[in-house]
C-alpha positions in Angstrom: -83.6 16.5 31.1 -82.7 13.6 28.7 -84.3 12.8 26.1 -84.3 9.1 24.9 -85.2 7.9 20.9 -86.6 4.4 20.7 -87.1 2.2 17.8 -88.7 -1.7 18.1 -89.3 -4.1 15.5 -87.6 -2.6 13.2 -87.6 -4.2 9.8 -86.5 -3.3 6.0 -86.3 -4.9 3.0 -85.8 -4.7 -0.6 -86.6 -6.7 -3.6 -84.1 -8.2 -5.7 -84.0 -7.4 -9.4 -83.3 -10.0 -11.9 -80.1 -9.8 -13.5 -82.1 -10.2 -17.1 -84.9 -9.1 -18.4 -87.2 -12.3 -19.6 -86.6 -13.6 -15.6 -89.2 -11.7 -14.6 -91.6 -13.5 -16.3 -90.8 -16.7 -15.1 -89.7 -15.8 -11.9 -91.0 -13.4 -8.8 -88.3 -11.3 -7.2 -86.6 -12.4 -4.2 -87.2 -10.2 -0.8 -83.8 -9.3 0.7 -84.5 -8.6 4.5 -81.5 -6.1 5.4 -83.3 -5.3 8.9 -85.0 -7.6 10.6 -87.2 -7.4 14.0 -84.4 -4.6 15.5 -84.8 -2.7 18.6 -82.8 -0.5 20.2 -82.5 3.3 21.9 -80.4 5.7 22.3 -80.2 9.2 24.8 -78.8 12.2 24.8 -75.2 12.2 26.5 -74.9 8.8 24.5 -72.0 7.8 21.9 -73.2 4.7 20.5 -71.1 3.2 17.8 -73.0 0.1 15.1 -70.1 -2.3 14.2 -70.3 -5.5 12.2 -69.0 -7.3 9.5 -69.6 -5.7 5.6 -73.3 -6.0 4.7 -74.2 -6.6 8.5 -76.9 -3.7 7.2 -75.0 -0.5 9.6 -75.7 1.7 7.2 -79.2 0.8 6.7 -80.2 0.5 10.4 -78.4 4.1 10.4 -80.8 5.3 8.3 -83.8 3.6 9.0 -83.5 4.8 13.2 -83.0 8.6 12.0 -86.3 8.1 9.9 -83.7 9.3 6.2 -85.2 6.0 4.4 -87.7 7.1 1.9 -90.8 4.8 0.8 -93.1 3.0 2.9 -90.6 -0.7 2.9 -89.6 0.7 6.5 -91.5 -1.0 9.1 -91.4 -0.2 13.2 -92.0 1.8 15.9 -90.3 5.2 16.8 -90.8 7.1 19.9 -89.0 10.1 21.6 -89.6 9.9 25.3 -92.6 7.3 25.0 -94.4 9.7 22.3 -94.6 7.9 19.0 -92.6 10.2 16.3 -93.0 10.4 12.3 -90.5 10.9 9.7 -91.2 14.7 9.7 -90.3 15.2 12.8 -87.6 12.9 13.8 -85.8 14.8 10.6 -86.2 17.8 12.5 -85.1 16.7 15.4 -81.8 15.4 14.5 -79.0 15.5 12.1 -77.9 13.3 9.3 -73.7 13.3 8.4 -73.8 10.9 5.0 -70.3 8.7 4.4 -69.9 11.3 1.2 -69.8 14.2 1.7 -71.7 16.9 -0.3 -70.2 20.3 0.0 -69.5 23.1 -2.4 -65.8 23.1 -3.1 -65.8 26.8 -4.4 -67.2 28.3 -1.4 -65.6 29.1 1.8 -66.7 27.4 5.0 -68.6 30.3 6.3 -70.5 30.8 3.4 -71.5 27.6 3.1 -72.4 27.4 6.6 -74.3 30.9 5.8 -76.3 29.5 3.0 -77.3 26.8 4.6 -79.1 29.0 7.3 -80.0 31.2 5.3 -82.3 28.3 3.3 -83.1 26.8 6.8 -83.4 29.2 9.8 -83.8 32.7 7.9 -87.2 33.3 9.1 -86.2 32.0 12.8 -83.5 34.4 13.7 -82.1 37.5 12.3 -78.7 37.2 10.3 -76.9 38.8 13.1 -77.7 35.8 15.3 -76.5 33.2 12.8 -73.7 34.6 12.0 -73.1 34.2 16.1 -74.2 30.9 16.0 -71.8 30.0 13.1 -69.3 31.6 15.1 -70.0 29.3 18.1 -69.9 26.1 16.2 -66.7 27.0 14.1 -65.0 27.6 17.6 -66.5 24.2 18.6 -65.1 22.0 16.4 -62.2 24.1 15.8 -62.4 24.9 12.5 -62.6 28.8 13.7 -59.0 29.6 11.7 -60.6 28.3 8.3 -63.9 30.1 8.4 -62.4 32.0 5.1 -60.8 28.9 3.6 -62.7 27.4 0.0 -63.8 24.1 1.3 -61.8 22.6 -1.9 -58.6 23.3 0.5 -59.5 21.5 3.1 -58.3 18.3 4.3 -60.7 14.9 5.0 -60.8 15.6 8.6 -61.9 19.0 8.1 -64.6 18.4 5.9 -65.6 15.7 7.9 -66.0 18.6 11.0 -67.7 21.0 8.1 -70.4 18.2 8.0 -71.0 18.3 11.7 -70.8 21.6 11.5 -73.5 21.9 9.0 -76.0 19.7 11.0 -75.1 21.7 14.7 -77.0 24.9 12.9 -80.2 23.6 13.9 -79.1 22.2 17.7 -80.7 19.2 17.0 -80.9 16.2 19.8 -79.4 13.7 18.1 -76.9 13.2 15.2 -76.5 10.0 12.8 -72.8 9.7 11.3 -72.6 7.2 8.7 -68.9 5.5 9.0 -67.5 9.4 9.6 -64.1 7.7 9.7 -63.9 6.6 6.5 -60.6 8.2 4.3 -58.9 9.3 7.3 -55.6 8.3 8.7 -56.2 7.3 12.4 -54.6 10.6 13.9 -57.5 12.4 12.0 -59.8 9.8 12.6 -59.9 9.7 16.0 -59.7 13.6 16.1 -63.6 13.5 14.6 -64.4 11.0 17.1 -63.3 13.2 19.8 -65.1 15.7 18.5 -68.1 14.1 19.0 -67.7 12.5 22.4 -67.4 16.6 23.0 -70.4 17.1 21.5 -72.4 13.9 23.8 -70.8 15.7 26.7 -68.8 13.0 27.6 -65.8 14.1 29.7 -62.6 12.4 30.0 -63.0 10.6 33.8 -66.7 9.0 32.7 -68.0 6.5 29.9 -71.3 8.2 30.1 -71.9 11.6 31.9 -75.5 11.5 32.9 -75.6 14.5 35.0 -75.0 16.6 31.9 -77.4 19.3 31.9 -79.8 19.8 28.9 -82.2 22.5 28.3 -85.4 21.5 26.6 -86.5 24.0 23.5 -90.1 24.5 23.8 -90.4 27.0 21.0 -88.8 28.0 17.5 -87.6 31.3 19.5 -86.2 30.0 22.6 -83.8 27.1 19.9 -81.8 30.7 18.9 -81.9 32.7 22.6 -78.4 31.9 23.9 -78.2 29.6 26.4 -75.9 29.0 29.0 -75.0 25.3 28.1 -75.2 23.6 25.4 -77.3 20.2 25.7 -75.4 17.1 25.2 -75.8 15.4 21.7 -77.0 11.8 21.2 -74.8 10.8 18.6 -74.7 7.4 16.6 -71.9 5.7 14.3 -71.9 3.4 11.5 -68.3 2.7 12.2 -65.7 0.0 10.1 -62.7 -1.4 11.8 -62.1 1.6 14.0 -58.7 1.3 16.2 -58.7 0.9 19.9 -58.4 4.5 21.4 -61.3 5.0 19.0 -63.3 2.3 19.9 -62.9 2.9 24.2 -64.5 6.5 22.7 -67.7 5.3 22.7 -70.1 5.0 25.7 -72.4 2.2 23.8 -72.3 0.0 21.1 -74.4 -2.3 18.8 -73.3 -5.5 17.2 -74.7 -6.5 13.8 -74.5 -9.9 12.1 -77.0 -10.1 8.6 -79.3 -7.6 10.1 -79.9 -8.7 13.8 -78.5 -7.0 16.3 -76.5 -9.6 18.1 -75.3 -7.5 20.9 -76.4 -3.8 22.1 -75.3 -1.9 25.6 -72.2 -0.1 26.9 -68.7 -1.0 26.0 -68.1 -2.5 29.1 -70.9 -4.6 29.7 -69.9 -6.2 26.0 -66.8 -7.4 27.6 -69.0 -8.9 30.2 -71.2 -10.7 28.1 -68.1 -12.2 25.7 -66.6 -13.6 28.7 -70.0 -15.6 29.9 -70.1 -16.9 26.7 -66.6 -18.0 26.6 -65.0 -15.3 24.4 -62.1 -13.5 25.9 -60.5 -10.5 24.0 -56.7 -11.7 24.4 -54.4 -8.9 25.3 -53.1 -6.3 23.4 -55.9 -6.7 20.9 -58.4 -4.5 19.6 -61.4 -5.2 21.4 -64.3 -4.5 18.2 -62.1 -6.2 15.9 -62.4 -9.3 18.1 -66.2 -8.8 18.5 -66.8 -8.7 14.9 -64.5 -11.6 14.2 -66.0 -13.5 16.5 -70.1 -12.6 15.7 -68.6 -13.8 12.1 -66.8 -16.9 12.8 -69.5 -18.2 15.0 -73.2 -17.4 13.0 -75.0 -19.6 15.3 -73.7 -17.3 18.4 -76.4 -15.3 20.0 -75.2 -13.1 22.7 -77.6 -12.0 25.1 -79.2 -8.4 24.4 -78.2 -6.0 27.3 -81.1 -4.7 29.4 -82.7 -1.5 27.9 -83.1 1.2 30.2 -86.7 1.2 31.9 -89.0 2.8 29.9 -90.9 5.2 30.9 -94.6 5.5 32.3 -95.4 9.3 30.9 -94.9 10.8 27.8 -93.0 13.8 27.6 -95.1 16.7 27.5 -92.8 18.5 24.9 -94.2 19.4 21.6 -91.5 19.1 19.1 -92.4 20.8 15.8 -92.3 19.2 12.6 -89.4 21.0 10.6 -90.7 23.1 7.8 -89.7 25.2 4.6 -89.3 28.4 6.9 -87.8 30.4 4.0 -90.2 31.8 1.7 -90.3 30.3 -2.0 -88.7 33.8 -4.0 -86.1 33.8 -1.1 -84.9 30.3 -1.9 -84.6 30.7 -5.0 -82.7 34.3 -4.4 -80.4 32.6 -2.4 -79.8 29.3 -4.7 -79.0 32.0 -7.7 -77.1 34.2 -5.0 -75.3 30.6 -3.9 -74.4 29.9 -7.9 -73.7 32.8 -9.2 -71.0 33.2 -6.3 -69.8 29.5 -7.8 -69.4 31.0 -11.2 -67.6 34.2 -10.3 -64.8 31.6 -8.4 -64.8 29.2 -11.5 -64.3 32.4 -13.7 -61.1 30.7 -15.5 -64.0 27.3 -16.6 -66.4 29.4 -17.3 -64.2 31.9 -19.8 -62.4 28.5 -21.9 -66.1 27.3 -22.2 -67.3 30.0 -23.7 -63.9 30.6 -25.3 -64.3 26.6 -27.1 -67.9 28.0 -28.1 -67.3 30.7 -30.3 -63.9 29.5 -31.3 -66.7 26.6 -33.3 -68.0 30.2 -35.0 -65.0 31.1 -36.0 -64.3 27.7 -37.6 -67.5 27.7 -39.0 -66.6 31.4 -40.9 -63.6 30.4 -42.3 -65.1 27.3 -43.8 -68.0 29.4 -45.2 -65.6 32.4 -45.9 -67.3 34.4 -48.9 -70.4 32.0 -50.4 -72.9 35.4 -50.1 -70.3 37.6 -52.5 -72.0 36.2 -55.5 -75.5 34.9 -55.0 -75.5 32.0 -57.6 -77.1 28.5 -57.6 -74.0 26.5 -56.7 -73.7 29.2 -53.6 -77.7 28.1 -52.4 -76.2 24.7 -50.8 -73.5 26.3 -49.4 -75.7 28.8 -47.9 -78.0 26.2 -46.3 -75.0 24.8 -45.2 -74.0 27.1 -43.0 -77.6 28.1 -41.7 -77.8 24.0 -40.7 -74.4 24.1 -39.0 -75.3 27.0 -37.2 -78.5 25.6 -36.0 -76.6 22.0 -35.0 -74.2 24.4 -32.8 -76.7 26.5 -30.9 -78.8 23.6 -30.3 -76.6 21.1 -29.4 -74.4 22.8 -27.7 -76.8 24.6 -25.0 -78.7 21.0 -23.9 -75.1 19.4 -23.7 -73.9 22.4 -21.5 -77.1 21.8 -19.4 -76.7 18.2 -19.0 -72.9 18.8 -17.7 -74.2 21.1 -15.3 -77.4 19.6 -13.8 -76.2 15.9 -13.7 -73.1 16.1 -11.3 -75.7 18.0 -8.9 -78.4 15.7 -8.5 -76.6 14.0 -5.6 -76.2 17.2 -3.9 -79.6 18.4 -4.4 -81.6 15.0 -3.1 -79.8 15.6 0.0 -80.6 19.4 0.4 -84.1 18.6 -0.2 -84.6 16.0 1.7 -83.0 18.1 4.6 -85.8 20.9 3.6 -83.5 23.5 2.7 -85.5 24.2 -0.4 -88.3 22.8 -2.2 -87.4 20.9 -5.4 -89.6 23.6 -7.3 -87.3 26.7 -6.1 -84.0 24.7 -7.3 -85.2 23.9 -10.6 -86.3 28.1 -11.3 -83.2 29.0 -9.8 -81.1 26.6 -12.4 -83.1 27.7 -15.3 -83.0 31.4 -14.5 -78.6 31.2 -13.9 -78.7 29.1 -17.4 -81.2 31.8 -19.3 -78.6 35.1 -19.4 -75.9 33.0 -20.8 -78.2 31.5 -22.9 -79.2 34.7 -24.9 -75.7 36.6 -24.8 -73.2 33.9 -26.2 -76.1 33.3 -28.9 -76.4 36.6 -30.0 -72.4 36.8 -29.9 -72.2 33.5 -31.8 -74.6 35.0 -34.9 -72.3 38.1 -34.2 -69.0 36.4 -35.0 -70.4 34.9 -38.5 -72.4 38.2 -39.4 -69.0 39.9 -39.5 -67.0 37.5 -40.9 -69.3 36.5 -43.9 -71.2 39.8 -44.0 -74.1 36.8 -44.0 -76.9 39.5 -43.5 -77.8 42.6 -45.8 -78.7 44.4 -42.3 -78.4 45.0 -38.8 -82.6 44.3 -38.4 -82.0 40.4 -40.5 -78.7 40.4 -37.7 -80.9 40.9 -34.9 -84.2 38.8 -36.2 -81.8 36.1 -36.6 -80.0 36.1 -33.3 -83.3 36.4 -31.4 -84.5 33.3 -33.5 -80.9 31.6 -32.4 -81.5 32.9 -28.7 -85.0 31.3 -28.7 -83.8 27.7 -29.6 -80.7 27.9 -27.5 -83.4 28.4 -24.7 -85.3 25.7 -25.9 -82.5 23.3 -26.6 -81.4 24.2 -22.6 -84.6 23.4 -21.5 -84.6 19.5 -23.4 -81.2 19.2 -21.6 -83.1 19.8 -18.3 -85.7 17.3 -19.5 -83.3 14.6 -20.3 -81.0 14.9 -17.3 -84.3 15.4 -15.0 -85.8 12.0 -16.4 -83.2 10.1 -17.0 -80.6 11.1 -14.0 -77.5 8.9 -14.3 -74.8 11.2 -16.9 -73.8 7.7 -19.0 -77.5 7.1 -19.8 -78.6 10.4 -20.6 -75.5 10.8 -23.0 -76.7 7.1 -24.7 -80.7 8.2 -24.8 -79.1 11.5 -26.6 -77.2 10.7 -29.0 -80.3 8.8 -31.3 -82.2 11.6 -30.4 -80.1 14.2 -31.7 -80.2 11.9 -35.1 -83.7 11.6 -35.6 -84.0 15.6 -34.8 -80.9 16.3 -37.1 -83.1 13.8 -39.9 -85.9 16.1 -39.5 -84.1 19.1 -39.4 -84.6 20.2 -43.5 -81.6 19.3 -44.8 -81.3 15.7 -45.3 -85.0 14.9 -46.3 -87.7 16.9 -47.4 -89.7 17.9 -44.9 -93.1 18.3 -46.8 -93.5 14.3 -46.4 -93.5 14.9 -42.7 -95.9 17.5 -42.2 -96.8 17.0 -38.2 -93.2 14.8 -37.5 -91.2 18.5 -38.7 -92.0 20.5 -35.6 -90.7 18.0 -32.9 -87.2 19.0 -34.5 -85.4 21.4 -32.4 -83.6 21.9 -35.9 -86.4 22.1 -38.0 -87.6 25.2 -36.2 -84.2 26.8 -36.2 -83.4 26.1 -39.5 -86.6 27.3 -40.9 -87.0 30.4 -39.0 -83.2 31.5 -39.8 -83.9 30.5 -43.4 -87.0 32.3 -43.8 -85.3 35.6 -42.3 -82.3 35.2 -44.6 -83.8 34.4 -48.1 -87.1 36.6 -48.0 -84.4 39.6 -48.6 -82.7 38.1 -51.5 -84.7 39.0 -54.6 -82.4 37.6 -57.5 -80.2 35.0 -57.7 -77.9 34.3 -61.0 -79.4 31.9 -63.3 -77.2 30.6 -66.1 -79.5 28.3 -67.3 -83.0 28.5 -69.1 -84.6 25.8 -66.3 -83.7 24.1 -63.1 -83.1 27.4 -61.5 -84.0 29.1 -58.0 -84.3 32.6 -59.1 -85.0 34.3 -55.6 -85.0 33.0 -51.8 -88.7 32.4 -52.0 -87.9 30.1 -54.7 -85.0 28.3 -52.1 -87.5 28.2 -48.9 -90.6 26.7 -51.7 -87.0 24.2 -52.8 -86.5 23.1 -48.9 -90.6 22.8 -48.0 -90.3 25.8 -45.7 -92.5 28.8 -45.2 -92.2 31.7 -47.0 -93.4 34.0 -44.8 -93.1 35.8 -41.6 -96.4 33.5 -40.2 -94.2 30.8 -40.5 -91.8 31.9 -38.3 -93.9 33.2 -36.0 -95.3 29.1 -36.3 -91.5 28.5 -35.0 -91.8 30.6 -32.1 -94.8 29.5 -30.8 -93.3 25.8 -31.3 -90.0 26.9 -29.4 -93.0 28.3 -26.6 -94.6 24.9 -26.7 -91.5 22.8 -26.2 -90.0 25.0 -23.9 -93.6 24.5 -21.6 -93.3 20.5 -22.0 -89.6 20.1 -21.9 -89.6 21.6 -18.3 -92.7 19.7 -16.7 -91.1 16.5 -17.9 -87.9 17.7 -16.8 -89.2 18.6 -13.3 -91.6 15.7 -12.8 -88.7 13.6 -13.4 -86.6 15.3 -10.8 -89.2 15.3 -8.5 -89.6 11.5 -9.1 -86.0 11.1 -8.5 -85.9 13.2 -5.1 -88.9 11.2 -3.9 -87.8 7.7 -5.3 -87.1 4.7 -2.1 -83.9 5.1 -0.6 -81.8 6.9 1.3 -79.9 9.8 1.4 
């Protein structure tokens, strides 16, 4: 049975923004229509390729017919069969190859391809079965040989089939490829476009096999219960300036000139309409590349829209079901961690000069401090300080910066896995925080360890350990205001710019440039105040004496010192800290996670 996806009057636009500022006061911004009043359809069995000219709008018709635009700019009716269809299920219905692509380099292909249904399909067939279906579709698209191969070995071409690939786990009716030509020679390039006239079920001796059999899936079971044929694919192209065996490939195609469709029907019945309007392709030249020269050269052209096929009277009785998160929210996040964790182990040798650049910054910082706690005097007091505030500057802003490097280069990754529903945003941001929390705690306590043995800094292994857990608590805290600042403000350059004055009025704040005693509130929003007073408090409440060799002016134990730098001078104080760290921990993250939920849900496309 076919099964035929219309969209009519189809429109999208966007708003222009101002290039400055004080324009939008005097000005209102201009409405760019990049769609405008475009119908169209497309069956299974169909390999329909949308050509024109850059910023004809391919792209966004692309995504606007497979429902990927997000907002409420997008403007049309949808139908599957003559039923009306909604984003939700037109997503699960179909498959969506982006221009980019976003795989995991460190993984192999089957893994990835077992992740990916493991997220999506684990409560709708056993593991056994998807590894078979994995199977199948690696033998498809021949990519059966590199099922073991790290996807950062493989060539364009091959990733380009690991993207397919990725979308056939579901079976869905129709796939959207946005320019899936793009980087490859034209050997490769028209490899992938065989590939998919495969997948349509288009055979060598027709344009357009219609008596390709299809089986409809009436339930989530029957989707996994092996059938005996696979159903032909309808599959559309954003394509630019493919060659000629590529372009006599496709069955159908649809011209674009500024977002109207100027022409839309089979390959051959373009031909047709060229010549009635006096346009013949001359010989020995590319047919599309004369098409879009043409729709170009002559804006006031206006082919005649082929025919649409007849539409029919009766809905389809099939119920398509909406896709879902199927996977529960602990597995998700068990098999995000399980997915990163195996990225670590194969970027041990990152991972290890990391850490390695880390504490070598300890052992830097014990040489330079070498010996200022052998004689506790009053010139030693600054030095002492000294070192506490370096240490705190290093744990803290080392631990947001790692975060920020990590989470940033994801966030293209993730808006796509989200907005396929392999995971909730939710599950993504646990599982980050929980891989980033381990590290977190052992390289602290290791960094503290390298400068407790080097400038015997502590009188005992209880201040070693109070002081690590104090360094391990704003390392966590510190991680989770990198999540904050990468989740609201995304892009790496700007979060590195809104940084950087941050970390000065913290650093201000911190004790050891002011006095913090004129800031009595201001204090506790520094991520080094806390540090620095809790370590300070732990270290100088065991010193009792401290050589005086002067009658005045002198701090003459470390209560003295912490009354000097308006800290506490008591354990309540640092227990003050730790419910601070608590508190800012709490915020950091719901900023950090409304702002990447805002960022997942924001208009656009993925």
């Amino acid at each position: 049975m076919e099964v035929t996806l219309r969209w009519a009057d189809v429109n999208y636009s966007i708003r222009r923004k101002n290039s400055y500022w004080w324009w939008k006061c005097k000005r209102t911004p201009e409405t760019h229509h990049i769609l405008q009043n475009v119908s169209g359809e497309v069956s299974t069995g169909d390999l329909v390729a949308i050509v024109g000219a850059s910023g004809a709008g391919k792209t966004t018709l692309l995504a606007a017919i497979s429902r990927r635009i997000r907002g409420n700019k997008l403007a049309g009716k949808f139908t599957i069969n003559s039923r009306e269809v909604d984003r939700e299920e037109m997503t699960s219905i179909s498959g969506f190859v982006p221009q980019s692509d976003s795989l995991i380099n460190a993984l192999t292909v089957e893994e990835h391809l077992m992740f990916i249904g493991l997220l999506k399909y684990s409560r709708k067939m056993p593991q056994i079965q998807l590894r078979i279906t994995i199977k199948k579709i690696l033998v498809q698209l021949g990519l059966n040989s590199l099922a073991n191969s790290r996807i950062g070995t493989l060539s364009g071409g091959e990733r380009k089939k690991l993207n397919l690939a990725t979308e056939l786990l579901g079976e869905p009716y129709f796939l959207f490829c946005d320019e899936p030509t793009t980087g490859l020679d034209s050997f490769n390039a028209l490899l992938v476009i065989k590939t998919l006239k495969n997948l349509c079920g288009i055979n060598e001796n027709s344009e357009n096999n219609t008596n390709s059999k299809m089986e409809i899936v009436t339930s989530e079971k029957d989707l996994w219960e092996p059938q005996s044929q696979t159903f032909p694919k309808g599959i559309v192209c954003s394509i630019h300036q493919p060659t000629s065996d590529i372009f006599h490939c496709f069955s159908h195609m649809i011209l674009l000139r500024e977002g109207r469709i100027v022409f839309q029907g089979t390959t051959s019945q373009a031909e047709d309409k060229f010549r009635e309007a006096g346009f013949i392709c001359p010989e020995n030249y590319n047919p599309i590349e004369y098409y879009v020269k043409i729709i170009s050269q002559k804006p006031e052209l206006d082919i005649m829209v082929a025919k649409l096929r007849s539409q029919e009277t009766k809905p389809n009785p099939v119920k398509i079901q909406p896709s879902q998160l199927s996977t529960s929210w602990i597995l998700q996040v068990f098999y995000l961690l399980k997915r990163s964790s195996l990225v670590s182990r194969r970027s041990l040798k990152e991972a290890v000069t990391r850490s390695c650049v880390y504490m070598i910054s300890s052992i830097f910082l014990s040489l330079f401090y070498q010996s200022v706690t052998e004689k506790m005097s009053q010139t030693s007091i600054q030095d002492i300080e000294g070192a506490i505030f370096c240490l705190c500057v290093e744990i803290v802003g080392t631990n947001y910066c790692l975060v920020i490097m990590f989470f940033c280069p994801q966030l293209a990754l993730i808006r796509r896995e989200t907005g396929e529903k392999l995971f909730s945003v939710s599950a993504f941001y646990t599982a980050s925080v929980l891989e980033q929390l381990p590290r977190t705690f052992i390289e602290s306590f290791i960094f503290v360890g390298i400068m407790y043995i080097s400038l015997d800094f502590f009188s005992d292994m209880w201040t070693y350990i109070a002081i690590s857990l104090s360094c391990s608590f704003a390392a966590v805290t510190s991680m989770a205001y990198g999540f904050m600042i990468a989740g609201v403000f995304i892009e790496e350059n700007i979060v590195n710019e809104v940084s950087m004055p941050l970390d000065y009025i913290m650093m201000i704040f911190g004790g050891f440039y002011v006095n913090v005693s004129k800031f009595p509130f201001i204090k506790y929003t520094s991520l080094f105040f806390l540090t620095n007073e809790a370590i300070s408090i732990q270290f100088w409440r065991e010193i009792d004496y401290i050589e005086c060799t002067t009658s005045t002016n002198c701090l003459r134990n470390g209560t003295a010192v912490l009354t000097y730098y308006s800290f506490g001078t008591d354990t309540s104080a640092v227990w003050m800290d730790y419910l601070y760290f608590a508190l800012s921990f709490i915020i950091f993250h719901i900023l950090g996670y409304l702002g990447l939920k805002h960022y997942i849900q924001k208009e656009g496309f993925y």
